[in-house]
Kinemage of the C-alpha trace (Angstrom):
@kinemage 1
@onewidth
@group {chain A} dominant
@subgroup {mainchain}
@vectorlist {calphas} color= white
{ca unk a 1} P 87.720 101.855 99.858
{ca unk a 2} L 87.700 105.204 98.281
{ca unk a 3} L 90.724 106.023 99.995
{ca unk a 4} L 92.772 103.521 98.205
{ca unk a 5} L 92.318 105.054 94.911
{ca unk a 6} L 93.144 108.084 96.527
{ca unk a 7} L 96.552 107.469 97.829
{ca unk a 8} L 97.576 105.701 94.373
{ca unk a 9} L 96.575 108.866 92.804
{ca unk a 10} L 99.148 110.652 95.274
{ca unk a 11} L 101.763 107.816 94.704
{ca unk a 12} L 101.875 108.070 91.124
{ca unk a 13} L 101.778 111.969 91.295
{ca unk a 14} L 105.611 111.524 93.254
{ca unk a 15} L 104.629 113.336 96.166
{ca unk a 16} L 105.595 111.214 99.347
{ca unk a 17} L 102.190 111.638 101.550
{ca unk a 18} L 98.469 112.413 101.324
{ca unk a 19} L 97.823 114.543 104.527
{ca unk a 20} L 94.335 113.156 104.734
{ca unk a 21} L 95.667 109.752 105.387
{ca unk a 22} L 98.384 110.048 107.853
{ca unk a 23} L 95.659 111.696 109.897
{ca unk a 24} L 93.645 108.489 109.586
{ca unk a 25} L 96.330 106.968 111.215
{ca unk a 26} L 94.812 109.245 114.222
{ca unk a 27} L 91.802 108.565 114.543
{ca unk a 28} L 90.232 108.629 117.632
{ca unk a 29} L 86.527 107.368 117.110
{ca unk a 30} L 85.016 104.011 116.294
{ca unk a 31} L 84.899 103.959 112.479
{ca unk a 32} L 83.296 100.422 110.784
{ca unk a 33} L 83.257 100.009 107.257
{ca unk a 34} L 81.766 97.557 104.960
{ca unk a 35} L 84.352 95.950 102.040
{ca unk a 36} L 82.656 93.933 99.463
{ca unk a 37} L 84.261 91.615 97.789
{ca unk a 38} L 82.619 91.769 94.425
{ca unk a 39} L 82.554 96.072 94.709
{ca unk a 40} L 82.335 96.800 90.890
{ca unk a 41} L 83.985 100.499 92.050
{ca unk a 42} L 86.585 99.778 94.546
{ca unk a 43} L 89.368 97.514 94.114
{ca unk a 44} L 89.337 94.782 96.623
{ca unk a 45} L 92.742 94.176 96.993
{ca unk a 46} L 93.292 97.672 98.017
{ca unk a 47} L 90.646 98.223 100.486
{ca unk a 48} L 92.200 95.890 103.663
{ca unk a 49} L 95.705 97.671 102.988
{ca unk a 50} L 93.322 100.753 103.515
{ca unk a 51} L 91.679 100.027 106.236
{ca unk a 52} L 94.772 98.979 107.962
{ca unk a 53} L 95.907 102.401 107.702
{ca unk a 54} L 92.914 103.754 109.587
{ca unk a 55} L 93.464 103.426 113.865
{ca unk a 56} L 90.216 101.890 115.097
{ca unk a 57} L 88.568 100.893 112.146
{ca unk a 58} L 86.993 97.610 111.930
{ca unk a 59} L 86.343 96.131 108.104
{ca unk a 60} L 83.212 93.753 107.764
{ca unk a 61} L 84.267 91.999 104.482
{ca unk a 62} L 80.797 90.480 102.427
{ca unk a 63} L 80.000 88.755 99.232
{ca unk a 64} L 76.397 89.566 99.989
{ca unk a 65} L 75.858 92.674 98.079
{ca unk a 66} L 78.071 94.851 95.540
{ca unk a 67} L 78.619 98.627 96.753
{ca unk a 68} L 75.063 98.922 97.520
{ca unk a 69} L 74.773 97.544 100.812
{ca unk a 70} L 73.460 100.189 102.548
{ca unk a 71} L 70.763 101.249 100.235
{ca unk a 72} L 70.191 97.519 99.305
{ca unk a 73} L 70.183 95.956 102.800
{ca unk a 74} L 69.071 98.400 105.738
{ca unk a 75} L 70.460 95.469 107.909
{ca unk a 76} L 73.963 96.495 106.657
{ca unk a 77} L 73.809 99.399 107.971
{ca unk a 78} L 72.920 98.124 111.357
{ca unk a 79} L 75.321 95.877 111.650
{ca unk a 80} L 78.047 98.876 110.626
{ca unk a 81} L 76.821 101.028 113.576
{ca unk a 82} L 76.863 97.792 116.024
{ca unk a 83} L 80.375 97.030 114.879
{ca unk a 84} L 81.200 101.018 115.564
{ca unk a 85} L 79.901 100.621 118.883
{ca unk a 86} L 81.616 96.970 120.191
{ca unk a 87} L 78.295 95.330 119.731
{ca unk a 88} L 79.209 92.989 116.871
């Protein structure tokens, strides 16, 4: 997750927060996200540690496509809004 690279960036800077994800830690809608485990762009190790810091969110983690899911697969995206909404 994007996210990940994001807080790094703030960890290395020497501040002690990134507002943007302590308000994650809010959240108060369904969020789903897909986490690919061969993502040639996001680091896998870095995206569950993300996605625990996100209330609500549930991770579908796939070897069946690489960052392109969505566009790839319009299945994928299915399956992201039925996890958003309990159904899977």
């Amino acid at each position: 997750m994007v996210l990940a690279a994001e807080r790094n960036d703030v960890a290395l800077s020497g501040e002690n927060s990134w507002s943007g994800l302590d308000r994650l830690a809010e959240n108060e809608v369904p969020v789903a996200a897909a986490v690919y485990q061969d993502d040639m762009f996001v680091d896998r190790e870095h995206s569950p540690e993300t996605a625990k810091l996100v209330r609500g969110l549930r991770a579908w983690v796939s070897d069946a496509h690489a960052h392109d899911g969505v566009k790839a697969d319009p299945a994928v995206l299915d399956r992201l809004i039925a996890m958003a909404r309990g159904e899977a």
